[in-house]
ZAFITOR-513106 format. One record per residue: residue number from 1; x, y, z of N, C-alpha, C in turn. Coordinates in pm, whole numbers, padded with zeros to 5 digits. Layout:
% residues N
pos | nx | ny | nz | cax | cay | caz | cx | cy | cz
NUM | X | Y | Z | X | Y | Z | X | Y | Z $
...
***
This chain:
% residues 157
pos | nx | ny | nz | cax | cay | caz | cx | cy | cz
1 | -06254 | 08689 | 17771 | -06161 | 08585 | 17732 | -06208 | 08528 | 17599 $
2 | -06128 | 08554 | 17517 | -06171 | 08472 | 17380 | -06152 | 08310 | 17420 $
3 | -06195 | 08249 | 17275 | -06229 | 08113 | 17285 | -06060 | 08018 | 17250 $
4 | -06040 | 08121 | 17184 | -05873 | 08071 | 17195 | -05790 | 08064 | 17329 $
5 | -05820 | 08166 | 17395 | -05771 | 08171 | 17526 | -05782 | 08100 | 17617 $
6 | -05940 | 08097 | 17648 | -05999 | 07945 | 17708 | -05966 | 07801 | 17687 $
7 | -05932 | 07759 | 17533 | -05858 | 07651 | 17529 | -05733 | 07626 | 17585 $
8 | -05668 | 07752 | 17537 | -05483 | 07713 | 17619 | -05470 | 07716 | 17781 $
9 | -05619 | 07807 | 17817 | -05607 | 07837 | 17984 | -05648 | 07657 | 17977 $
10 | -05711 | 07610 | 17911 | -05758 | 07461 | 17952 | -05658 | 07378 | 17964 $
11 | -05594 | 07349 | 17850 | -05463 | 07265 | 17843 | -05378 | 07291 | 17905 $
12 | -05319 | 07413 | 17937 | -05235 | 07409 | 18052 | -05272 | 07383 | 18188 $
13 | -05382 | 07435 | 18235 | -05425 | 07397 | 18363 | -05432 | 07206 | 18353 $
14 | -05448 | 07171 | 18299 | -05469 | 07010 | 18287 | -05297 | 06941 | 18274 $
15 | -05253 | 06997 | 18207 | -05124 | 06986 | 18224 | -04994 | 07013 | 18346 $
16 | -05065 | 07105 | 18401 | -05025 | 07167 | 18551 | -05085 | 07098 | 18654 $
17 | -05187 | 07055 | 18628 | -05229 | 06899 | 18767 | -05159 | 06824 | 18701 $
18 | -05093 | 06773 | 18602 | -05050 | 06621 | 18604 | -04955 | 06659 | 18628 $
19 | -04876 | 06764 | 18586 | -04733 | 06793 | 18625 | -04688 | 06839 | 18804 $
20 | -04826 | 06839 | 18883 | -04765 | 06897 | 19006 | -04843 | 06797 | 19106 $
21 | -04938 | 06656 | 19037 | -05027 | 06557 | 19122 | -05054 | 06476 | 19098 $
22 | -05004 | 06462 | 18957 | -05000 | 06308 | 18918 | -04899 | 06219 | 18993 $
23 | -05003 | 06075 | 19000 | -04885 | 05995 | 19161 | -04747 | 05908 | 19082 $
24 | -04705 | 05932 | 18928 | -04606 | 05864 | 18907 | -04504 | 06013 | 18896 $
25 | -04383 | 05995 | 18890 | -04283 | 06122 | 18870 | -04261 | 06147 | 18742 $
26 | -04213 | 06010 | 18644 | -04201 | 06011 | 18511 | -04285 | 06135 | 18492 $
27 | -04446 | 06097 | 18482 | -04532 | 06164 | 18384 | -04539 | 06359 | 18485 $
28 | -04527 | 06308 | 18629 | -04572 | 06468 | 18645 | -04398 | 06539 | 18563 $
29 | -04230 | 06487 | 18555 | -04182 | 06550 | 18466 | -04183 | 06580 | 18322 $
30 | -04273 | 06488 | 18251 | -04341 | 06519 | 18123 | -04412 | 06637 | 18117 $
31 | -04516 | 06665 | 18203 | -04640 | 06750 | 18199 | -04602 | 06897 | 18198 $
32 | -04444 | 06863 | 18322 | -04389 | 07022 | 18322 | -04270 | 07071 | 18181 $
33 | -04271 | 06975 | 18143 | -04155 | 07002 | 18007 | -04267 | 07031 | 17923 $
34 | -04407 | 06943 | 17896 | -04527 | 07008 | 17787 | -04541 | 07176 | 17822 $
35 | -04516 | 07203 | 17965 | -04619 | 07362 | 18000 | -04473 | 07416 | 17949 $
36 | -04371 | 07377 | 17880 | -04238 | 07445 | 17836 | -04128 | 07492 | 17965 $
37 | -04137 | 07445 | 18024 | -04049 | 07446 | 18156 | -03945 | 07350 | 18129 $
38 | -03809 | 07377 | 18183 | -03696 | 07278 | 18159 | -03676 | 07231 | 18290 $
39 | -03666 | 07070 | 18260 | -03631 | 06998 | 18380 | -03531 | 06861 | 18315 $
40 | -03429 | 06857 | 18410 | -03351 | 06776 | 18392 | -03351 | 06638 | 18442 $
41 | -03242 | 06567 | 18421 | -03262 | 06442 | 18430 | -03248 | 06397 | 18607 $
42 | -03286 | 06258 | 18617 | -03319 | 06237 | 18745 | -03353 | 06321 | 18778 $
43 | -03424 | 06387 | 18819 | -03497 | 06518 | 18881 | -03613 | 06457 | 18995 $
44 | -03584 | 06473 | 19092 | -03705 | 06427 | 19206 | -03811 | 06505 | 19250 $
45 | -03915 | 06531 | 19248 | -04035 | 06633 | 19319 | -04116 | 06517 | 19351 $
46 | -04186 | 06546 | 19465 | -04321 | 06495 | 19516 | -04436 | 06525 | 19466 $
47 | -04527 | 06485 | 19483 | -04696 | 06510 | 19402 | -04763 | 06635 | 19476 $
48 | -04674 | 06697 | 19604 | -04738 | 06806 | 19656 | -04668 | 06955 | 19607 $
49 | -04603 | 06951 | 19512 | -04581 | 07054 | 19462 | -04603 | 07143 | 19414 $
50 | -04603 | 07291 | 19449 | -04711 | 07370 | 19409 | -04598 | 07481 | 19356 $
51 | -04638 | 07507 | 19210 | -04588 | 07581 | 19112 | -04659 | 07689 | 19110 $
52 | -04653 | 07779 | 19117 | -04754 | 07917 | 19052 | -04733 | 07964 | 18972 $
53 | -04857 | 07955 | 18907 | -04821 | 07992 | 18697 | -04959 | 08096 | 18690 $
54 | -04976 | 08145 | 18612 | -05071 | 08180 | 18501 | -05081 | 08115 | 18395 $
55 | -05230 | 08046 | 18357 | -05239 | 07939 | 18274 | -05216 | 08039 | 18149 $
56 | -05254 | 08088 | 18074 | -05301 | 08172 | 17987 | -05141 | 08196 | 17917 $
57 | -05104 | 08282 | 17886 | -04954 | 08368 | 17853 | -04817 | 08343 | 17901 $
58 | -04846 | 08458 | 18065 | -04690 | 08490 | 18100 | -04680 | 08364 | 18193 $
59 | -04624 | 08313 | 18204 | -04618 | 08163 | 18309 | -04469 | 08196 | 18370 $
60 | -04383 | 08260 | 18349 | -04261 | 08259 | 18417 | -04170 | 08186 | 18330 $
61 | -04034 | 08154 | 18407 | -03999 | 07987 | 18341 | -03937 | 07955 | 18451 $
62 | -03942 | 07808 | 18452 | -03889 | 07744 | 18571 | -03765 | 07697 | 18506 $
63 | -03640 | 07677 | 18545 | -03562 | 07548 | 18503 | -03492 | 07474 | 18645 $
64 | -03521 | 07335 | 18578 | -03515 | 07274 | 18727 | -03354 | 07175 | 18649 $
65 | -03246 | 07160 | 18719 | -03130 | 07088 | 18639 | -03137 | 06946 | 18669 $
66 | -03043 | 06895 | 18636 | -03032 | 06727 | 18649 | -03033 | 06674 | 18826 $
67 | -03074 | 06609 | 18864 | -03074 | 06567 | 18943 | -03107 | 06675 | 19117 $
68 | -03180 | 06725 | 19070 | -03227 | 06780 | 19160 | -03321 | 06738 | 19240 $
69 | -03317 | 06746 | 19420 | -03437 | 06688 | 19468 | -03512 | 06798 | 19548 $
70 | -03606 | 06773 | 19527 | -03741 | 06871 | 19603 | -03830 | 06803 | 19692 $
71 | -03805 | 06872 | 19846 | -03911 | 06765 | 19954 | -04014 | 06790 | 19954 $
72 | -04122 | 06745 | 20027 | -04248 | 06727 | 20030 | -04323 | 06907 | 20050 $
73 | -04409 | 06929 | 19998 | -04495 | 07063 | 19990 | -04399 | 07201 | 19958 $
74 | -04355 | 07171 | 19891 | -04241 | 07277 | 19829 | -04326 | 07376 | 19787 $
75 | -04326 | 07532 | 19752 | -04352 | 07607 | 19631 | -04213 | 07669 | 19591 $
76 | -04262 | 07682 | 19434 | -04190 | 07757 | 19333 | -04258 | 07845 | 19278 $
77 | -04241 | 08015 | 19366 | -04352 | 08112 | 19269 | -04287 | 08177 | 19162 $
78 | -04322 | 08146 | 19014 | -04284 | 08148 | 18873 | -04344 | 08284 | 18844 $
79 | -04474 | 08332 | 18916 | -04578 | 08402 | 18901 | -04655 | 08452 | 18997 $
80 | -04702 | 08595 | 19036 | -04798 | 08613 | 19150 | -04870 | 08705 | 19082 $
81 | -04975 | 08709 | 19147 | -05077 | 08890 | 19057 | -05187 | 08867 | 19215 $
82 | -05257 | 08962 | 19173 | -05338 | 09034 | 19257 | -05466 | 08973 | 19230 $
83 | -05492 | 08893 | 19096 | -05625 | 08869 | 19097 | -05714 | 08961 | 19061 $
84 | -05858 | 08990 | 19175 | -05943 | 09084 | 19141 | -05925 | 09154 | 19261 $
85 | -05807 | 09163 | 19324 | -05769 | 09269 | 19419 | -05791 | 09445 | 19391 $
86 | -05833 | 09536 | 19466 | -05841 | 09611 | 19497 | -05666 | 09670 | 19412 $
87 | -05627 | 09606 | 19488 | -05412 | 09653 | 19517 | -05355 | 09605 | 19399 $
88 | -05436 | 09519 | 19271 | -05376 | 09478 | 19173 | -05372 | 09586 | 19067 $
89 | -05423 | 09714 | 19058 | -05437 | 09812 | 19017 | -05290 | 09911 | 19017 $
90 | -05280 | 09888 | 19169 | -05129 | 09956 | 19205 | -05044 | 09887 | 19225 $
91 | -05059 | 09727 | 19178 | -04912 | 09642 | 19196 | -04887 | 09581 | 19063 $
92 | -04797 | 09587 | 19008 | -04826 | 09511 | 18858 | -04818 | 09340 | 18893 $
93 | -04836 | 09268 | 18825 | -04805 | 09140 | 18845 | -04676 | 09069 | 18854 $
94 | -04595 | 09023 | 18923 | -04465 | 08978 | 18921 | -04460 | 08817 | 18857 $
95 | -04382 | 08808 | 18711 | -04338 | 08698 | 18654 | -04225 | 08701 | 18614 $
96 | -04142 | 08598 | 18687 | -03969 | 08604 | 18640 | -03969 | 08422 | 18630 $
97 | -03840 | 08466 | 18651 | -03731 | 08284 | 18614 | -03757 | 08247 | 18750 $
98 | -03726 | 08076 | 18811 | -03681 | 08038 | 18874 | -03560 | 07911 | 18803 $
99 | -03424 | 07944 | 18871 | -03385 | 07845 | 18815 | -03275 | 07754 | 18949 $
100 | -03296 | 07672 | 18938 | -03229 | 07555 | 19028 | -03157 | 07514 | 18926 $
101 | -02982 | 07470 | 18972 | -02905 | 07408 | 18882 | -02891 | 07300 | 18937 $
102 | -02836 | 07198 | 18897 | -02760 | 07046 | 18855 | -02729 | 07023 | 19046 $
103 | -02797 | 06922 | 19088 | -02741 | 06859 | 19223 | -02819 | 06973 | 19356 $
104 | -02884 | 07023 | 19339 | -02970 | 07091 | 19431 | -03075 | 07035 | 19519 $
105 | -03080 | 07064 | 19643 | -03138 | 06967 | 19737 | -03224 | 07077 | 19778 $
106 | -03378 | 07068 | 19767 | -03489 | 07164 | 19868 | -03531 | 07056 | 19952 $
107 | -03489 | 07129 | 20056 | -03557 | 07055 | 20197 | -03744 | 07056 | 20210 $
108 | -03816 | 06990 | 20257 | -03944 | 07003 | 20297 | -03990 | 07139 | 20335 $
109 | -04106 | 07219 | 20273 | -04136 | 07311 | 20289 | -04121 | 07438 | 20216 $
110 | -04002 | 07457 | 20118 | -03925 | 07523 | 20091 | -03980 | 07629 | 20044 $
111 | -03957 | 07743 | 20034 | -04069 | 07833 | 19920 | -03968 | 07926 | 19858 $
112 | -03969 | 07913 | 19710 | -03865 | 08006 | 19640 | -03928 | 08133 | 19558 $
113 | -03857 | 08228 | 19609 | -03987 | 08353 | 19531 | -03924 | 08377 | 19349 $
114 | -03988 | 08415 | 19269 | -03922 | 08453 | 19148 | -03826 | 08552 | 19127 $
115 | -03754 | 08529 | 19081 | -03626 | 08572 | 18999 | -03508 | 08510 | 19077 $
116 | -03534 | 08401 | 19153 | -03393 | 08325 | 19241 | -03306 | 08217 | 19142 $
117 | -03232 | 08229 | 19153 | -03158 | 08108 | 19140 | -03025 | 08043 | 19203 $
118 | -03102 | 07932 | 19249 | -03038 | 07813 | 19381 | -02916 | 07764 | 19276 $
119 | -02754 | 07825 | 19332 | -02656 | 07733 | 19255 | -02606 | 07577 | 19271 $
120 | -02536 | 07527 | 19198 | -02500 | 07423 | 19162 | -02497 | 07344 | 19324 $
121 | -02557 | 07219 | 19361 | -02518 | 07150 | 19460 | -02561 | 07247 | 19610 $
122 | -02623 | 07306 | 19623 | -02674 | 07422 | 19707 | -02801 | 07326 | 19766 $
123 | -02766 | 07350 | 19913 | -02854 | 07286 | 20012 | -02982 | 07376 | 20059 $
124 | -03098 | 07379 | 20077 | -03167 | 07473 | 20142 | -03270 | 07403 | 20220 $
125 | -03265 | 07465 | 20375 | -03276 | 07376 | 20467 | -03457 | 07384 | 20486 $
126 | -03548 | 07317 | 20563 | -03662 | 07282 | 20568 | -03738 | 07401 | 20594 $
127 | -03801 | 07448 | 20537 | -03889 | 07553 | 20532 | -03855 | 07707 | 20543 $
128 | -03765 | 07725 | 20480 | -03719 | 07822 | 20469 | -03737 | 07902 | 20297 $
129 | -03744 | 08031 | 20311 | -03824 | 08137 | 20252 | -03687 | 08162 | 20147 $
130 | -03637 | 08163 | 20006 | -03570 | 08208 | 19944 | -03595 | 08294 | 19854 $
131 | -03517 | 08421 | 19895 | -03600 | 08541 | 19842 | -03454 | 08588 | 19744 $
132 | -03309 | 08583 | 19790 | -03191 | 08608 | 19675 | -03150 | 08461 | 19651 $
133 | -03059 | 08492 | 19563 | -02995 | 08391 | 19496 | -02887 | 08311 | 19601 $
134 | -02905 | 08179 | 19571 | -02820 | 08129 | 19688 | -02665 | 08044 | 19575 $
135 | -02530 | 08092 | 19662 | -02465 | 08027 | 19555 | -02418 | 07895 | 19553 $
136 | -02366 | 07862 | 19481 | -02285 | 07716 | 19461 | -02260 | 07656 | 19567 $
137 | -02322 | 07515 | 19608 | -02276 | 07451 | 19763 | -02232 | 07517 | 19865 $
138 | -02385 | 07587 | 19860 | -02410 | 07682 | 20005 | -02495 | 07595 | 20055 $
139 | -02527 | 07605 | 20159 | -02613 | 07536 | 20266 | -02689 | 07699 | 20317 $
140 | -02844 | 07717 | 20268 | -02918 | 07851 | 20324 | -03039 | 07795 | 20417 $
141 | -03071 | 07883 | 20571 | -03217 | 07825 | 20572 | -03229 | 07973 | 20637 $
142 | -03399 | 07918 | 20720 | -03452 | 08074 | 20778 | -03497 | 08149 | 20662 $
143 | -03577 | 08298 | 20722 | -03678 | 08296 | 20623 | -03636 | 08450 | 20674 $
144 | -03588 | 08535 | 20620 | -03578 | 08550 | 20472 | -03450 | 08415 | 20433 $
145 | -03372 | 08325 | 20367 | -03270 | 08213 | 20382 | -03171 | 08290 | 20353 $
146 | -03065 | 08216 | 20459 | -02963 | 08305 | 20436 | -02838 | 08174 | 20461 $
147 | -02707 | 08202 | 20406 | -02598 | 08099 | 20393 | -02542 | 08100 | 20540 $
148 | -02559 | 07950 | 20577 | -02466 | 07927 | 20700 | -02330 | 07886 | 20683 $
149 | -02346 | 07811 | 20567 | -02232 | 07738 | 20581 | -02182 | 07698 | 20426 $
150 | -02042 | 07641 | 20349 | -02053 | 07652 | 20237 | -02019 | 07478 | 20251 $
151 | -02043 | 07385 | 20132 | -01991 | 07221 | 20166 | -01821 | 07250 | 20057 $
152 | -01743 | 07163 | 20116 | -01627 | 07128 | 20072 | -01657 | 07035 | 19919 $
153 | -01698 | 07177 | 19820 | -01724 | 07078 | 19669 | -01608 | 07026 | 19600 $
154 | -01498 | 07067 | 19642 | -01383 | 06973 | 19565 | -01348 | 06816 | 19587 $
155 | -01427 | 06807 | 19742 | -01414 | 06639 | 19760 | -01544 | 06547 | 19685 $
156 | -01628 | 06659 | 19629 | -01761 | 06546 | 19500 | -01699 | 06502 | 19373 $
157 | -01727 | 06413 | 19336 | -01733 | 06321 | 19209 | -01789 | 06393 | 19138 $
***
């Protein structure tokens, strides 16, 4: 690791605790717009949020839209690798998008794998595993999540 490298692995990792454990919301949505992630307005997450990045380079990208809420111990994997696995040899590392749009509700627990994106006003119920894309004011849970039900979006403001 060069010495350049080590600095940015620094600053982002420092930036990635304030953005996923710092106890005000303001600043942990600052910390994730510094690591270049888009997050919108009113946007709700808890301090137990666990993002998976690679400090260094490929980090994924997250975009999180306006008013989105996220319950307690959520993940968003942006990023996975193998580490110093044996199997990281024969698996390449997986880094894509996650993107949540505008009015999206994650229930407690939630875990979204990379390359999903949760549409507009889309419910996803408590601990449930989202592995495809869920669409526009769907209601998904269960693991792999899957759509039960769709909400009547023409009666929202």
């Amino acid at each position: 690791m060069t010495l350049k490298e080590f600095f940015i692995r620094c600053k982002n990792k420092c930036l990635h605790s304030y953005g996923i454990s710092f106890p005000y919301s303001k600043v942990r949505v600052w910390a994730l717009r510094k690591l270049g992630y888009k997050v919108g307005e009113n946007v709700y997450f808890p301090a137990d949020l666990t993002i998976t990045t690679n400090y260094v380079y490929h980090r994924g990208t997250l975009e999180i839209g306006d008013r989105v809420a996220i319950g307690p111990n959520c993940t968003l994997v942006v990023a996975s690798h193998g580490d110093y696995s044996k199997v990281s040899s024969m698996i390449s590392p997986k880094e894509d998008f996650i993107k949540i749009l505008p009015d999206a509700w994650l229930g407690a627990g939630v875990i979204v794998l990379p390359g999903v994106t949760i549409g507009e006003g889309a419910v996803i119920g408590a601990g449930s595993v989202v592995t495809t894309d869920v669409p526009p004011f769907a209601i998904s849970v269960g693991n792999p999540a899957r759509v039960i039900k769709t909400l009547p979006y023409e009666h929202i403001d």
